[in-house]
VOPAGU-2260 file (C-alpha; in pm, 1 decimal, decimal comma):
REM VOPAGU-2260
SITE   aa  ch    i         X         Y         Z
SITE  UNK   A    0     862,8   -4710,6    8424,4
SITE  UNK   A    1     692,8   -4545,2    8730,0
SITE  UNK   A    2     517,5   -4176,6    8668,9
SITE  UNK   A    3     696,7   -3917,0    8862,2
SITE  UNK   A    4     488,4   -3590,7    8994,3
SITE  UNK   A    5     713,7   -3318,0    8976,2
SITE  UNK   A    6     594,0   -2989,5    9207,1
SITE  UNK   A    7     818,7   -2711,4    9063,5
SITE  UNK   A    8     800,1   -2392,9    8979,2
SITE  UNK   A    9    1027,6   -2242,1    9269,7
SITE  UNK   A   10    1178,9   -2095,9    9060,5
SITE  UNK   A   11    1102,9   -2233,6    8675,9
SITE  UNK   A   12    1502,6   -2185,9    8606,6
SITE  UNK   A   13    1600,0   -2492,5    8841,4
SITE  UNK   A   14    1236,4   -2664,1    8757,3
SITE  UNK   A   15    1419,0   -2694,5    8373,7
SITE  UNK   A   16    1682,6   -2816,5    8519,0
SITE  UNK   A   17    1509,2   -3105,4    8710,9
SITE  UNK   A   18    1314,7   -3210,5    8331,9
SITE  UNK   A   19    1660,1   -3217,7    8140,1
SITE  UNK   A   20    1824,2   -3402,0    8427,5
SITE  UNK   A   21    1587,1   -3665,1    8481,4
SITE  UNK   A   22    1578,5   -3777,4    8135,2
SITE  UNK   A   23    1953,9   -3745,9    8073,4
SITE  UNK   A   24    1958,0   -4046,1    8342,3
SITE  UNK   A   25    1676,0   -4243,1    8202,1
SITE  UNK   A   26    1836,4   -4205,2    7856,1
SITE  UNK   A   27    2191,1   -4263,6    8011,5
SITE  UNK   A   28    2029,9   -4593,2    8185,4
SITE  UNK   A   29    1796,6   -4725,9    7964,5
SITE  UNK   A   30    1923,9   -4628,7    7613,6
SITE  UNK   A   31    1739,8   -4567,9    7260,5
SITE  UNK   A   32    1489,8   -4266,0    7294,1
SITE  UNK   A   33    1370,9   -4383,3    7633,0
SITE  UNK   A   34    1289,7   -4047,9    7866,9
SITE  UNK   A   35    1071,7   -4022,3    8166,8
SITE  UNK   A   36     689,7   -4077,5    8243,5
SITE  UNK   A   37     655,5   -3717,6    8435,3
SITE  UNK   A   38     345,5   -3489,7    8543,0
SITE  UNK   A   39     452,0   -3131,5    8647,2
SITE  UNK   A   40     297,1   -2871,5    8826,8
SITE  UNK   A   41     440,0   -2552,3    8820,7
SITE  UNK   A   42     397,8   -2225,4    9042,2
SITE  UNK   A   43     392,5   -1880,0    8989,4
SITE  UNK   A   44     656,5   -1813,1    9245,4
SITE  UNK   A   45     625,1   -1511,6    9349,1
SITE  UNK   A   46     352,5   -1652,9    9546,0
SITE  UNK   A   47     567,1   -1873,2    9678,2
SITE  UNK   A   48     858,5   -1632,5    9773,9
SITE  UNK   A   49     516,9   -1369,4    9965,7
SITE  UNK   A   50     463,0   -1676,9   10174,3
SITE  UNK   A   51     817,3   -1772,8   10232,3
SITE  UNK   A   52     907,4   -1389,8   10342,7
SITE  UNK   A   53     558,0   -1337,3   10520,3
SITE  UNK   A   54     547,0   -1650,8   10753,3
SITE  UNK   A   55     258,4   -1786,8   10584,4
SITE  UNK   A   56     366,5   -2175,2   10604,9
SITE  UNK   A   57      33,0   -2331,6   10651,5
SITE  UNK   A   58    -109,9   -2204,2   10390,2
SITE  UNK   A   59     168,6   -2294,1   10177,0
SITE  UNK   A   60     151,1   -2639,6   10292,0
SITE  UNK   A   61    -199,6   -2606,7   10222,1
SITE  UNK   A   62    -124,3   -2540,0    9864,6
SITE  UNK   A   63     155,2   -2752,5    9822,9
SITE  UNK   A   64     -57,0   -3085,7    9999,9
SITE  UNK   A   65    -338,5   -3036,4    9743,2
SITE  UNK   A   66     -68,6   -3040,9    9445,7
SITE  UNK   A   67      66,9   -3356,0    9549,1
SITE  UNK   A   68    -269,6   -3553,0    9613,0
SITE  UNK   A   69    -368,1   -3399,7    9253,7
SITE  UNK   A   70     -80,5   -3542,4    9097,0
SITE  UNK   A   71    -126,3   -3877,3    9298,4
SITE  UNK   A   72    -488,1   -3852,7    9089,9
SITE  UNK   A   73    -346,4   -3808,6    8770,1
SITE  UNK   A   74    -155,0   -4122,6    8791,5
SITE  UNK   A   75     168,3   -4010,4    8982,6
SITE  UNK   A   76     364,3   -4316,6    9111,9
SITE  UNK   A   77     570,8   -4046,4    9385,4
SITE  UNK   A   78     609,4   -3736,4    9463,9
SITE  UNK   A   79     933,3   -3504,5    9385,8
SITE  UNK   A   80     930,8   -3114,8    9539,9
SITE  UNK   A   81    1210,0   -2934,9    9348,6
SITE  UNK   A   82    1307,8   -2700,4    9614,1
SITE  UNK   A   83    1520,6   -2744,7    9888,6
SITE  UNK   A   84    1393,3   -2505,6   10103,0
SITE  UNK   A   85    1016,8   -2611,3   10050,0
SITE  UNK   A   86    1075,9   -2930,3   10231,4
SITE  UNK   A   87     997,6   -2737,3   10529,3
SITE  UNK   A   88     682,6   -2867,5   10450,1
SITE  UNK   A   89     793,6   -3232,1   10383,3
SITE  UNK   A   90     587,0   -3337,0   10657,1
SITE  UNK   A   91     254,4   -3227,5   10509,2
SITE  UNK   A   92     317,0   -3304,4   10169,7
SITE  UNK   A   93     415,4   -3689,9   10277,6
SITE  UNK   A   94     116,9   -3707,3   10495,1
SITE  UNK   A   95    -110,1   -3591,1   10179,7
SITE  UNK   A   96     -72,2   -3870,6    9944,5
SITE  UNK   A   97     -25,0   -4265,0    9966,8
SITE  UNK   A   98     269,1   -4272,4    9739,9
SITE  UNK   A   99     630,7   -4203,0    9810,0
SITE  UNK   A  100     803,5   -3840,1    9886,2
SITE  UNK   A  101    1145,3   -3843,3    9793,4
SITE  UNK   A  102    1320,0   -3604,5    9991,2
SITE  UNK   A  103    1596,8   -3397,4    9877,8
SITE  UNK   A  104    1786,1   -3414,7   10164,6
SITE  UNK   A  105    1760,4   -3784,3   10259,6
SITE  UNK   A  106    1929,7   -3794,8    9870,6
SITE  UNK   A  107    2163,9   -3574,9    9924,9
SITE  UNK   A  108    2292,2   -3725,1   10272,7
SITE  UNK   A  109    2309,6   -4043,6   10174,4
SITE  UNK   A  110    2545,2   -3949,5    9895,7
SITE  UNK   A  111    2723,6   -3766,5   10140,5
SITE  UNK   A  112    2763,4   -4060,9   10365,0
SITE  UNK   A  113    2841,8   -4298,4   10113,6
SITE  UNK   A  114    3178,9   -4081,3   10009,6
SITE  UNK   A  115    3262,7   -4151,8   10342,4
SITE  UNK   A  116    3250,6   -3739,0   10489,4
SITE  UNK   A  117    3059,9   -3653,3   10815,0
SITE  UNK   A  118    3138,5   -3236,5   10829,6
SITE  UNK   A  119    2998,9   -3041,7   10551,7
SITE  UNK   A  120    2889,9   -2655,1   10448,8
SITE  UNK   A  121    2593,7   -2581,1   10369,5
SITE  UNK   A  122    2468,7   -2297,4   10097,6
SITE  UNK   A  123    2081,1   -2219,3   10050,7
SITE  UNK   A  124    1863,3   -2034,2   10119,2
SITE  UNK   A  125    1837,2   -1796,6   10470,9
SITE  UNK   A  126    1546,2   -2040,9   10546,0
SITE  UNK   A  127    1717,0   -2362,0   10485,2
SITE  UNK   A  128    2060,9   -2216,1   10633,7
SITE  UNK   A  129    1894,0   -2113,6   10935,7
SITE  UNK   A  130    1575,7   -2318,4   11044,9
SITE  UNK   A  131    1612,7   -2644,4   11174,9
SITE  UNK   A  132    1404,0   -2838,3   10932,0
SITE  UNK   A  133    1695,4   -2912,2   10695,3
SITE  UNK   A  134    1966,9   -2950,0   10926,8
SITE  UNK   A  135    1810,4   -3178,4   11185,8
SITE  UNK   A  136    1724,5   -3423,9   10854,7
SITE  UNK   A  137    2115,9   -3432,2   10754,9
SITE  UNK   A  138    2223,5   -3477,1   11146,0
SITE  UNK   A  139    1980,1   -3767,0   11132,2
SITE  UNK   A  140    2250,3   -3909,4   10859,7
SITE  UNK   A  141    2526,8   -3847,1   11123,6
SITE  UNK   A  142    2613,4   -3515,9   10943,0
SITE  UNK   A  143    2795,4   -3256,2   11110,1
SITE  UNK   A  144    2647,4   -2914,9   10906,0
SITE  UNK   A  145    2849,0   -2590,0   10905,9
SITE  UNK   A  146    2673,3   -2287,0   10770,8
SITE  UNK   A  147    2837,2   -1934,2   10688,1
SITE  UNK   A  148    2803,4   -1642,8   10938,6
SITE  UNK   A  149    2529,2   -1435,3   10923,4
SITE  UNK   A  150    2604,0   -1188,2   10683,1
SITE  UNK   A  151    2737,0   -1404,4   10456,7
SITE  UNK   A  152    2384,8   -1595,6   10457,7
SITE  UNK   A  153    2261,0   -1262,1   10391,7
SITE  UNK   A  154    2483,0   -1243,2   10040,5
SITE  UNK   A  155    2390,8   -1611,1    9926,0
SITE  UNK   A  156    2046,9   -1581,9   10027,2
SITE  UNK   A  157    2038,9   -1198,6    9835,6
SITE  UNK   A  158    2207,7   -1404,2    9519,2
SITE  UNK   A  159    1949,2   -1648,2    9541,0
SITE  UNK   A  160    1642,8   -1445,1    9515,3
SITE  UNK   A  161    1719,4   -1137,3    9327,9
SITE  UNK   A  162    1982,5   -1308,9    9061,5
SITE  UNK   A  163    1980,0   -1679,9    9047,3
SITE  UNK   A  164    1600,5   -1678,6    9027,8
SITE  UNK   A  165    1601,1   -1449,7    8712,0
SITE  UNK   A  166    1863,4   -1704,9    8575,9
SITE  UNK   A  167    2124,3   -1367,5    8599,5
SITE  UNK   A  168    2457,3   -1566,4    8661,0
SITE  UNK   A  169    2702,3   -1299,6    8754,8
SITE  UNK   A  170    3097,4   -1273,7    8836,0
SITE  UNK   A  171    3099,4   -1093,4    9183,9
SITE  UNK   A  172    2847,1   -1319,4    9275,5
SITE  UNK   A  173    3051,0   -1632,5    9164,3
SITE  UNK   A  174    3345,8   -1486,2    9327,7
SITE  UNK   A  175    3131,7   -1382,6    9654,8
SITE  UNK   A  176    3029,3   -1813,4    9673,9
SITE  UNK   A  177    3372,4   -1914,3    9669,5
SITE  UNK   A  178    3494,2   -1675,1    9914,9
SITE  UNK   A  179    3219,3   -1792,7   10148,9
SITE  UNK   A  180    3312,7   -2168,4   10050,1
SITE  UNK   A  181    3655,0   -2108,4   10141,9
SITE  UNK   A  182    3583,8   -1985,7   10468,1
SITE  UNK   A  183    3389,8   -2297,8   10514,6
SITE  UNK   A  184    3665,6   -2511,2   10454,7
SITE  UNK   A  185    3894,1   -2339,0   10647,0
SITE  UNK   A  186    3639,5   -2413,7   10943,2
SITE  UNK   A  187    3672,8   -2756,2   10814,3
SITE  UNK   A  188    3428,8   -2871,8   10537,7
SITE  UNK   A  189    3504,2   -3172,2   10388,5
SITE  UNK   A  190    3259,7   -3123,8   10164,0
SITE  UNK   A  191    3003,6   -2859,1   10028,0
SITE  UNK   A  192    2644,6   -2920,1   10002,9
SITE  UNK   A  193    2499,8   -2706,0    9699,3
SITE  UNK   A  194    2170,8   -2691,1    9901,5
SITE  UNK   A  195    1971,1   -2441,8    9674,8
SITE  UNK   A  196    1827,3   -2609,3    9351,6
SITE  UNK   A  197    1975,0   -2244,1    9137,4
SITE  UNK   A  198    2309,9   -2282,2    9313,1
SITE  UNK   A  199    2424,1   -2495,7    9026,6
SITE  UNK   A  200    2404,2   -2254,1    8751,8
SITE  UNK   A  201    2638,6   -2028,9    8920,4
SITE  UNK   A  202    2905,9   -2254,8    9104,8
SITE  UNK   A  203    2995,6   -2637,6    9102,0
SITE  UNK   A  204    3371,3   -2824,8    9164,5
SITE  UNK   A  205    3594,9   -2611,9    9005,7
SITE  UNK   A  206    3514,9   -2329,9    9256,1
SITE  UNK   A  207    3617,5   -2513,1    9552,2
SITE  UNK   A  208    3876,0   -2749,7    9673,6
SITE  UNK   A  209    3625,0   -2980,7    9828,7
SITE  UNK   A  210    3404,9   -3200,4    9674,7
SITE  UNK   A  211    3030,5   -3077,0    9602,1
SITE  UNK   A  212    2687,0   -3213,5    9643,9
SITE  UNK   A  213    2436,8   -3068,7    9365,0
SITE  UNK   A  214    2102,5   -3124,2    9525,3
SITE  UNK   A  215    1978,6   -3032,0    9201,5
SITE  UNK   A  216    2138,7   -3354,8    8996,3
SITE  UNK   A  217    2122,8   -3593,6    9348,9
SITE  UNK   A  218    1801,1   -3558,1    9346,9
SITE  UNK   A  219    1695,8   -3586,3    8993,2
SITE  UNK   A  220    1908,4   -3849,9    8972,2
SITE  UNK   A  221    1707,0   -4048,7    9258,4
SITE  UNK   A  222    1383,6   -3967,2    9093,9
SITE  UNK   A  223    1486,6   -4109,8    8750,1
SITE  UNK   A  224    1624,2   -4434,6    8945,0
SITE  UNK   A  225    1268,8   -4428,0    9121,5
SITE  UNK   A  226    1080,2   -4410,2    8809,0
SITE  UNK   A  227    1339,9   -4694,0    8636,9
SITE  UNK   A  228    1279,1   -4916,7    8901,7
């Protein structure tokens, strides 16, 4: 199997996630005690989030570029960032290292795609819901991406950060998704991308009548294919 550099951290509670994921497939795929070949690095992310909130994206691609040509070092085969909204920085990370990115939302559309849907909703964060960076690389699928209104964005992006992030999963706040799902596929959603790596511990199918995309699982599930081979 192929070594897989995980970059994680943001925030630890969907970082687990990613670890018990990827070796659920290998085991699933492979059988006996097999698990995967993986090299982590993990951030304090409250560092993170002071960048995020303060505009400081160079020198969080700074950061995030040396992690990945470290991990290259240590013997890592590609190059997973467990954050959706992170890929922001895709660019700079792929341009660090000589081994494959694989990006979450090149995963995620192409499952997408292969159900056969074109218009989706999306939930994330306020800086994957409203910067371009995310969008434009589902639209390059042939997505059509429907986001909530703004202060709807406000409530998921408010659950993401203060509750999610903590690993508080809390009723109103489950209720408050699948109000703002429903409203999405009343504008017609035909399906709901999940496109926050903590939006799985607090809502998945049974809280909408679409079908959803986990970005979490699609894309641990394409790193432990990656690393099978």
């Amino acid at each position: 199997m192929q070594t897989i550099g995980l970059i994680g951290g943001m925030s630890w509670e969907s970082t687990a996630l990613y670890y018990k994921l990827i070796n659920e497939r290998v085991r699933d795929r492979m059988g006996k005690l097999h698990s995967a070949p993986l090299l982590l690095y993990s951030y304090d992310f409250e560092e993170i989030k002071q960048m995020q909130y303060a505009g400081r994206w160079q020198e969080a691609a700074a950061s995030l570029a040396e992690v990945a040509r470290r991990l290259e070092s240590a013997g890592a085969r590609a190059i997973v960032l467990c954050t959706n909204t992170m890929h922001k920085l895709a660019p700079e990370i792929t341009a660090s290292v000589t081994v494959p990115f694989i990006d979450i939302g090149d995963a995620t559309a192409q499952r997408i795609r292969a159900k056969g849907y074109r218009r989706v909703g999306l939930l994330g964060t306020k800086f994957t819901m409203e910067q371009d960076f995310y969008i434009d690389r589902l639209r390059a699928h042939d997505l059509d991406v429907l986001i909530p209104p703004a202060d709807e964005r406000a409530d998921v992006n408010r659950i993401i950060y203060e509750e999610l992030c903590l690993g508080n999963v809390a009723a109103p706040s489950r209720r408050r998704y699948q109000e703002v799902m429903a409203a999405l596929v009343a504008r017609g959603a035909e399906g709901m991308i999940l496109g926050c790596t903590e939006i799985t511990m607090l809502v998945g199918q049974d809280d909408t009548s679409v079908e959803t995309f986990d970005t979490t699982a699609i894309h641990a599930e394409t790193a432990a294919d990656f690393a099978i081979g």
